[in-house]
DSSP file (Angstrom, degrees, kcal/mol; ACC not computed):
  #  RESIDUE AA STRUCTURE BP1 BP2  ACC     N-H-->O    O-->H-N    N-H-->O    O-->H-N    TCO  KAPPA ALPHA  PHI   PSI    X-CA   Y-CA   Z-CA
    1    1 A X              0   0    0      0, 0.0     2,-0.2     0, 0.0     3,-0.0   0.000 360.0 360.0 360.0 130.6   98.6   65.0  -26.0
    2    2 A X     >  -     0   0    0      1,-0.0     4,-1.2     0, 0.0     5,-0.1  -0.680 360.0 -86.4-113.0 176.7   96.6   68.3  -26.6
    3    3 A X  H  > S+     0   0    0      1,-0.2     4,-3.4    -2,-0.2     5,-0.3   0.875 128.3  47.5 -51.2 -53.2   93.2   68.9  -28.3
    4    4 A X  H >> S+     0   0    0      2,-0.2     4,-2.4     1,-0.2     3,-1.4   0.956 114.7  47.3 -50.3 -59.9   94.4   69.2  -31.7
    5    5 A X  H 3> S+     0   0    0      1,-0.2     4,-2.3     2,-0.2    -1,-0.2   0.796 111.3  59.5 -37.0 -30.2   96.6   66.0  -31.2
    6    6 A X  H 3X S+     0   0    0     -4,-1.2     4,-0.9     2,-0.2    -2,-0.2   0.882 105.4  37.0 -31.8 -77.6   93.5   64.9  -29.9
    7    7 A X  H XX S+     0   0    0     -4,-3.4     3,-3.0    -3,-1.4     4,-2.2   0.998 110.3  66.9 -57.3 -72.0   91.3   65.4  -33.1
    8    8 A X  H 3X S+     0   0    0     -4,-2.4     4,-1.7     1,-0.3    -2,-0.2   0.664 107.4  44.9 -14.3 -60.1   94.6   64.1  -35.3
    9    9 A X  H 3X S+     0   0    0     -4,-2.3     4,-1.4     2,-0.2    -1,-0.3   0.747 112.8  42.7 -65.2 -41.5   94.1   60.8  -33.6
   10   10 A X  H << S+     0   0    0     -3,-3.0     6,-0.4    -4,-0.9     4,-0.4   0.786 113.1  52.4 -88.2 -37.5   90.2   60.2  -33.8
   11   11 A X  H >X S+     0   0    0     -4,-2.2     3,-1.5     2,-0.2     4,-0.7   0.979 110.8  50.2 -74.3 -51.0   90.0   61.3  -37.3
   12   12 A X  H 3< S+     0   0    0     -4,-1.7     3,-0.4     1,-0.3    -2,-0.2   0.913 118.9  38.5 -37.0 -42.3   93.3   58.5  -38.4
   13   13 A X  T 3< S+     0   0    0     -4,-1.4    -1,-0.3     1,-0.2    -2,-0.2   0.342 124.8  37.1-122.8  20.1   91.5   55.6  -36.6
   14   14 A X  T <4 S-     0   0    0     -3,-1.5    -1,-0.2    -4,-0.4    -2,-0.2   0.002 101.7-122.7-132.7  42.0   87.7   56.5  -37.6
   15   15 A X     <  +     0   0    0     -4,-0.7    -3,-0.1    -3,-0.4    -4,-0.1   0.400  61.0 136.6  36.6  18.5   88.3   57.6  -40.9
   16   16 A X        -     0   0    0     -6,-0.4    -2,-0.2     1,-0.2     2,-0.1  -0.341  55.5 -92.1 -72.6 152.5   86.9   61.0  -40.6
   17   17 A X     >  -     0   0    0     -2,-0.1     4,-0.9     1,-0.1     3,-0.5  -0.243  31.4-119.5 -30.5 139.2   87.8   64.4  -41.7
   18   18 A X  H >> S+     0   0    0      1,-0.2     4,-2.6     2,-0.2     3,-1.6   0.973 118.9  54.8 -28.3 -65.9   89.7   66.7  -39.5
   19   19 A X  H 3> S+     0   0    0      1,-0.3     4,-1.0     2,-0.2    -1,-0.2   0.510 111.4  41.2 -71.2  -6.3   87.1   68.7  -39.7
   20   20 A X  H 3> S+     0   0    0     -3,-0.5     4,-1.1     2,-0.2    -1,-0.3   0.614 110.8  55.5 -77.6 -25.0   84.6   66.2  -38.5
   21   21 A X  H XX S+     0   0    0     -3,-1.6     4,-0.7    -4,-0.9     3,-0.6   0.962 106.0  47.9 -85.9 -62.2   86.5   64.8  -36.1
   22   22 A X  H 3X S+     0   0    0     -4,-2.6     4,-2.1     1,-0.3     5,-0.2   0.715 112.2  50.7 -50.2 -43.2   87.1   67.9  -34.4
   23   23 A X  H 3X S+     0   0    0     -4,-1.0     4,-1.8     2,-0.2    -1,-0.3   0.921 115.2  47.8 -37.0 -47.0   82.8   68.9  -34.6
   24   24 A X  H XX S+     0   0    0     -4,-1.1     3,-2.0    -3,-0.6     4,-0.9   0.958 115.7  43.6 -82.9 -64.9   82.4   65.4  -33.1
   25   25 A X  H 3X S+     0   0    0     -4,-0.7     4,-2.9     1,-0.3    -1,-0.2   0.718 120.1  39.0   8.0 -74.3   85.5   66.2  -30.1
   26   26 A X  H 3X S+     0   0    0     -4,-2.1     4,-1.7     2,-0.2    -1,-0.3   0.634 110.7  58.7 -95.9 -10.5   84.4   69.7  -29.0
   27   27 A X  H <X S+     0   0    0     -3,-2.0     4,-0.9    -4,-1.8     3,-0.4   0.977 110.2  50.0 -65.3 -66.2   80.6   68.6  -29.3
   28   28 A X  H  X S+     0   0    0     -4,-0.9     4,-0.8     1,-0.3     5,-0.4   0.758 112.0  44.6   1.8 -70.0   81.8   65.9  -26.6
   29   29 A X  H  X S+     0   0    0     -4,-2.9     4,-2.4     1,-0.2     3,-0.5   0.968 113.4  47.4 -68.5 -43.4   83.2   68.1  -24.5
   30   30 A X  H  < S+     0   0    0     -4,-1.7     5,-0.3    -3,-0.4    -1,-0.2   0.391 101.5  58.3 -58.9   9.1   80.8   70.5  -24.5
   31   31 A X  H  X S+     0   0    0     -4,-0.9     4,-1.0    -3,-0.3    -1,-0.3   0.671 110.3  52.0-101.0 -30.2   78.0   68.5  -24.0
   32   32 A X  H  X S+     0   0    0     -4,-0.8     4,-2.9    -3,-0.5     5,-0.3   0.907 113.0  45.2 -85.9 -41.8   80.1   67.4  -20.5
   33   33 A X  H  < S+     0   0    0     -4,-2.4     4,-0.4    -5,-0.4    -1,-0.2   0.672 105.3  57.4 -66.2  -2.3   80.6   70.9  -19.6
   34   34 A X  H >> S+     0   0    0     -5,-0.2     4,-2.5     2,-0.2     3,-2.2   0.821 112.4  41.3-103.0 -86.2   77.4   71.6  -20.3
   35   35 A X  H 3X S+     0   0    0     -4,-1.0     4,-0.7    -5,-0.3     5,-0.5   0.794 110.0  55.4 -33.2 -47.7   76.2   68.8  -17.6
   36   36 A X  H 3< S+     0   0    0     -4,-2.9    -1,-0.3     1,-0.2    -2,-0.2   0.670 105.2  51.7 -95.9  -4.1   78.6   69.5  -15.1
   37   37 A X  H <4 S+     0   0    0     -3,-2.2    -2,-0.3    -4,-0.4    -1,-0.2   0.869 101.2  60.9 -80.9 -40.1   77.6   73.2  -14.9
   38   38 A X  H  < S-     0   0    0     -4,-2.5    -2,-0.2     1,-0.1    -1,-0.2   0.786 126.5-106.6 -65.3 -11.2   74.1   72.2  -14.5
   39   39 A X  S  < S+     0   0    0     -4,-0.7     2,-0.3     1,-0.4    -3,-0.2   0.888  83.4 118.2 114.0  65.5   75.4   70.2  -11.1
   40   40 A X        -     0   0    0     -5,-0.5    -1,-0.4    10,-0.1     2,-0.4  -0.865  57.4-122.8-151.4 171.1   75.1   66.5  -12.9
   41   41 A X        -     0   0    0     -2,-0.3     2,-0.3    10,-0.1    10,-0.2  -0.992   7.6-151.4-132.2 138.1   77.6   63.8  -13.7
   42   42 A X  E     -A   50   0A   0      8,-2.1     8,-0.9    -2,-0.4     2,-0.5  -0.858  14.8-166.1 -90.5 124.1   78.8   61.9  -17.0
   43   43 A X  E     -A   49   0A   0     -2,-0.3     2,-0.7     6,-0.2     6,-0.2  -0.982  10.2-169.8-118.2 152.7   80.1   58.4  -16.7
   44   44 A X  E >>  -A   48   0A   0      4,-1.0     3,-2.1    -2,-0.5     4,-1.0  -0.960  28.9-133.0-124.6 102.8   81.9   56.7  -19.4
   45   45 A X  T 34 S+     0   0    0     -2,-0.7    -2,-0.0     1,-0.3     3,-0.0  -0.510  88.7  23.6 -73.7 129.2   82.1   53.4  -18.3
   46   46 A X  T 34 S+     0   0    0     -2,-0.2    -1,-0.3     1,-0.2    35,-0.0   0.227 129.4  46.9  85.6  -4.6   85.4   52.0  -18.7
   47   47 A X  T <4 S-     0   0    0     -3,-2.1    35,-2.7    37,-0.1    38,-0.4   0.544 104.1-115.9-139.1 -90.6   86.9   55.3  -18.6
   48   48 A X  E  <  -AB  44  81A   0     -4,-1.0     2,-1.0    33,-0.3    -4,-1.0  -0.925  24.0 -50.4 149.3 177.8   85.3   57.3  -15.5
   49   49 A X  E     -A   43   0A   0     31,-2.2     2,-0.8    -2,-0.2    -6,-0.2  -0.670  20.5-165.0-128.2 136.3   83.8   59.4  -14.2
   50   50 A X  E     +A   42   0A   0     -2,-1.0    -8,-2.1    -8,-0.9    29,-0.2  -0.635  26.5 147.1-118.0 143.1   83.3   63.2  -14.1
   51   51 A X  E     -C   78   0B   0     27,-0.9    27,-2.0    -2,-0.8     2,-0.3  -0.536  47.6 -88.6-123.8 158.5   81.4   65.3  -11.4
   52   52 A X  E     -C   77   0B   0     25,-0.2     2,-0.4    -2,-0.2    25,-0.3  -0.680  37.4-166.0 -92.5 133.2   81.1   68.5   -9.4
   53   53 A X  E     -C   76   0B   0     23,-2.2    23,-4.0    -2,-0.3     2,-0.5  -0.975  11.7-136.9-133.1 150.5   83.0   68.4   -6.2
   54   54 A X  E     -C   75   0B   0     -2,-0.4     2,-0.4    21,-0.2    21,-0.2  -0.914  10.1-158.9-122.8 119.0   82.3   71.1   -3.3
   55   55 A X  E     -C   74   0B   0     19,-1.4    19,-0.9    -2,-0.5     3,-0.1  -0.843  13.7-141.0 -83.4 133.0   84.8   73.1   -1.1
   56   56 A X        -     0   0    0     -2,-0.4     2,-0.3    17,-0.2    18,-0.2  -0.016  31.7 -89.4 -81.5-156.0   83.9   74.5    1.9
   57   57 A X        +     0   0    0     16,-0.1     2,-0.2    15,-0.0    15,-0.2  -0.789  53.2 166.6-102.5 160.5   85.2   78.0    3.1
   58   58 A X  E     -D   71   0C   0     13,-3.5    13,-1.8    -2,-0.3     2,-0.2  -0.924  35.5 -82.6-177.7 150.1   88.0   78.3    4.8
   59   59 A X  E     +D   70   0C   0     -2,-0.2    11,-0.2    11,-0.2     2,-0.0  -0.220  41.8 172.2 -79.0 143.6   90.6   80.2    6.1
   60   60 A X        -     0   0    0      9,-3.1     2,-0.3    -2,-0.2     9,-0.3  -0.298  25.2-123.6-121.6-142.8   94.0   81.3    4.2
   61   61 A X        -     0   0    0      7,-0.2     2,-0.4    -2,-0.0     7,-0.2  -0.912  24.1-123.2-129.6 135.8   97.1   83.4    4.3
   62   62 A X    >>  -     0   0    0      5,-2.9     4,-1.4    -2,-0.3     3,-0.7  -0.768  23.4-151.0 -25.4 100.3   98.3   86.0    1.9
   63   63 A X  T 34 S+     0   0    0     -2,-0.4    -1,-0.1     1,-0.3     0, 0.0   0.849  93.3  40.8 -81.5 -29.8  102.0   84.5    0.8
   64   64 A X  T 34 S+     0   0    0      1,-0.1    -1,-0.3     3,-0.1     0, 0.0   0.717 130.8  17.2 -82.3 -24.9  103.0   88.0    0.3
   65   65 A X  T <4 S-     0   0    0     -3,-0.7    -2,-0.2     2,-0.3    -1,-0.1   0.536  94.4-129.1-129.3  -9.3  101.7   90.3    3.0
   66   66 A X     <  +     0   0    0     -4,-1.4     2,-0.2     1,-0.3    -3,-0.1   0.746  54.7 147.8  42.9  36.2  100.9   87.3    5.5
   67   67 A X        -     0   0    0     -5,-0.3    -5,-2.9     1,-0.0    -2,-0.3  -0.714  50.3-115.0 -93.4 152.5   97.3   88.4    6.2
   68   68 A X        +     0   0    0     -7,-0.2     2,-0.3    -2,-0.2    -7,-0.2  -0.807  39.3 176.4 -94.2 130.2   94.8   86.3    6.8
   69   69 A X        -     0   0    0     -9,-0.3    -9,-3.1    -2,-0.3     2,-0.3  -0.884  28.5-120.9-131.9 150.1   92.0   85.9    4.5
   70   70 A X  E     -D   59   0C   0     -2,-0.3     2,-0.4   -11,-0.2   -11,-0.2  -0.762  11.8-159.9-107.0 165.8   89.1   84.1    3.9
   71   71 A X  E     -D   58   0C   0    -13,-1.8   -13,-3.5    -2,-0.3     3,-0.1  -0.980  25.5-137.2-126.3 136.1   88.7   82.1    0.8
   72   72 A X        -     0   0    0     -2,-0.4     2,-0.1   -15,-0.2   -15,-0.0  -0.336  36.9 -78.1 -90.7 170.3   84.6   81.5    0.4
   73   73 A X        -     0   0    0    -16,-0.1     2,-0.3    -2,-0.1   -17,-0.2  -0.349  53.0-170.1 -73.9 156.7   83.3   77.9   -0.7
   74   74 A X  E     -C   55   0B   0    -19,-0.9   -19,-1.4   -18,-0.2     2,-0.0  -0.974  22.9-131.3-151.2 114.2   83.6   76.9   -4.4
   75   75 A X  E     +C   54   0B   0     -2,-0.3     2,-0.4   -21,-0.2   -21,-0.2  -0.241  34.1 170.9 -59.8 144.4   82.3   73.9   -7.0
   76   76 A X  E     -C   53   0B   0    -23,-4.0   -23,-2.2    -2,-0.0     2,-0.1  -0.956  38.9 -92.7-146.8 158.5   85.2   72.5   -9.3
   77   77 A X  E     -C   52   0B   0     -2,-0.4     2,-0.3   -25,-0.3   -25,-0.2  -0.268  36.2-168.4 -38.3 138.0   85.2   69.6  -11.7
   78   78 A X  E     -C   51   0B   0    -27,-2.0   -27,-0.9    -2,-0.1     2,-0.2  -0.927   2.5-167.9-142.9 141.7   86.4   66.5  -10.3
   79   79 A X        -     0   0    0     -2,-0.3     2,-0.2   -29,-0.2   -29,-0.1  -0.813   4.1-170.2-112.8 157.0   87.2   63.4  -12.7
   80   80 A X        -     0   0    0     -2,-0.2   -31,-2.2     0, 0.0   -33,-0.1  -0.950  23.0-124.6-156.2 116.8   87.8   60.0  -11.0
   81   81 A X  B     -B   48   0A   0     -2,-0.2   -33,-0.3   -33,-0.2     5,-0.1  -0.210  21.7-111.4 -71.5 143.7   89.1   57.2  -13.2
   82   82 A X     >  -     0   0    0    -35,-2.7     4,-1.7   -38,-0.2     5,-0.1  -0.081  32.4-111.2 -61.0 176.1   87.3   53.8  -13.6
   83   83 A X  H >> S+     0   0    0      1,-0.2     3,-2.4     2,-0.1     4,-1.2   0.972 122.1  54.0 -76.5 -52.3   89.2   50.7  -12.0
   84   84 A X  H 3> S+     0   0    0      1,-0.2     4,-3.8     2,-0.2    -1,-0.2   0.889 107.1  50.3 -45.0 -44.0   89.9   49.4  -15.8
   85   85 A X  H 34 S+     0   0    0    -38,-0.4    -1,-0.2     2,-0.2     4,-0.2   0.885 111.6  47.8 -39.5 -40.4   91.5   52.9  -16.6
   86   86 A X  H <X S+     0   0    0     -3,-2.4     4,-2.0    -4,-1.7    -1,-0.2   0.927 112.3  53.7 -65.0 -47.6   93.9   52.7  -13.3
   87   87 A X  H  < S+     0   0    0     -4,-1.2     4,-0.4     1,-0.3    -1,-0.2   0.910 105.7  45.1 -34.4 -71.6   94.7   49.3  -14.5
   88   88 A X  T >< S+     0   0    0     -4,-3.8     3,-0.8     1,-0.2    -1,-0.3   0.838 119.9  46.3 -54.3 -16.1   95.8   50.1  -18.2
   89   89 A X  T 34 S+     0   0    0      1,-0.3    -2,-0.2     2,-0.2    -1,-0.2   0.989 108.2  57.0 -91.3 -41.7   98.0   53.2  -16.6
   90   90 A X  T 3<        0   0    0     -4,-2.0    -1,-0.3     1,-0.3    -2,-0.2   0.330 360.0 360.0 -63.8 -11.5   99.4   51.1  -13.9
   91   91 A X    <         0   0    0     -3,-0.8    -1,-0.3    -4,-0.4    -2,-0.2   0.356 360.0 360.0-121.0 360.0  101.0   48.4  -16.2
């Protein structure tokens, strides 16, 4: 499923416009992205939860030239599903 499918869906089963459904979507998301650049976490209880997770530095290899390089530490987005979520995928 991709965003648009996404919207399709939300607007069918809450009886919204597209175009409403799709404000209310990308507000959502942004509103998480928005939080997880500030270094914070959303949980959606029942669903999970998503968070900043930290790499340290470390060293790597070049696949082409086989020099060694370092790759410096980095945040990413980490989601981690609630146990009910694992549950519905698992059956």
């Amino acid at each position: 499923m991709n965003k648009s499918e996404l919207v399709e869906s939300v607007a069918k089963k809450t009886g919204l416009s597209r175009r409403e459904a799709t404000v209310g979507v990308e507000t959502a998301l942004a509103i998480i992205s928005k939080e997880l650049k500030k270094g914070g976490k959303v949980t959606l209880t029942g669903f999970g939860t998503f968070d900043v997770g930290k790499r340290r530095a470390r060293a790597g290899v070049n696949p082409r030239t086989g020099e060694k390089i370092k790759i410096s530490a980095t945040k990413m987005p980490r989601f981690r599903p609630s146990r009910s979520l694992k549950g519905d995928v698992r059956k």
